[in-house]
C-alpha positions in Angstrom: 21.4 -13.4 3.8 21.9 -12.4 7.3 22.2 -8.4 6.4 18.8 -8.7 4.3 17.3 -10.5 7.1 18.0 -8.3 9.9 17.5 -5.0 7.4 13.9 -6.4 6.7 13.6 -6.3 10.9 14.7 -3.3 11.4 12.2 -1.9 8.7 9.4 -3.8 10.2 10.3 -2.5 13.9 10.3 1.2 12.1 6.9 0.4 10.5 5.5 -0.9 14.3 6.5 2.3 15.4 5.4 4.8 13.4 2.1 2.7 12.7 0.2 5.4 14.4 1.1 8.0 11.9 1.0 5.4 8.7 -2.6 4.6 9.4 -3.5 8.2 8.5 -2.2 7.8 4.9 -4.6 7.4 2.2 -3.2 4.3 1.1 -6.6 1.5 0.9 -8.7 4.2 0.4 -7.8 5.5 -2.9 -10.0 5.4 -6.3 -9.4 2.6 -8.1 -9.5 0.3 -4.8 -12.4 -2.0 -4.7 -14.8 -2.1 -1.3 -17.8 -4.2 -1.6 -20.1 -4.5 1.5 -23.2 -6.5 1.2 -24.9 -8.0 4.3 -22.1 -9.3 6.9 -20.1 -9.8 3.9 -17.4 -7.0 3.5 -14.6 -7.1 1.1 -11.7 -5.1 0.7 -9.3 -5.5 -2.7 -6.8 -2.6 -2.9 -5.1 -2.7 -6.5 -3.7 0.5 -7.0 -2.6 0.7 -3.1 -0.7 -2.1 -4.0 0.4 -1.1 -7.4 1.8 2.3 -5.7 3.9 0.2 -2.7 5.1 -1.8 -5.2 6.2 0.6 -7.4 8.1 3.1 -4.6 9.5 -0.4 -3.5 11.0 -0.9 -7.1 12.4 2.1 -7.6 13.9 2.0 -4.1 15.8 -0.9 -5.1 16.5 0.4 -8.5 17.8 3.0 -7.1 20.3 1.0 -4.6 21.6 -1.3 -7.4 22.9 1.3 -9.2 
């Protein structure tokens, strides 16, 4: 528990740092995201963001159980 815990730090410390350069990916701004915007009201729902992180993440760990 200890090793997971301090490799999900060390990945969020990576992410912190190279935030600048991970902004600039498309990633919440591809089709199939929803943006609605009506009044003060703006909503953001990124599905197939989130189905693409979630599938690199799989196969990541696929990849290290084997």
């Amino acid at each position: 528990m200890r090793r997971l815990l301090i490799i999900f730090g060390l990945a969020l410390l990576l992410a912190g740092v190279v935030w600048p350069w991970l902004r600039k990916l498309p990633f919440g701004r591809l089709p199939g995201d929803i943006h609605i915007v009506k009044g003060g009201f703006s909503l953001h729902i990124p599905i197939v963001s989130c189905a693409l992180v979630s599938l690199a993440v799989w196969l990541i760990l696929w990849l290290f159980r084997r």
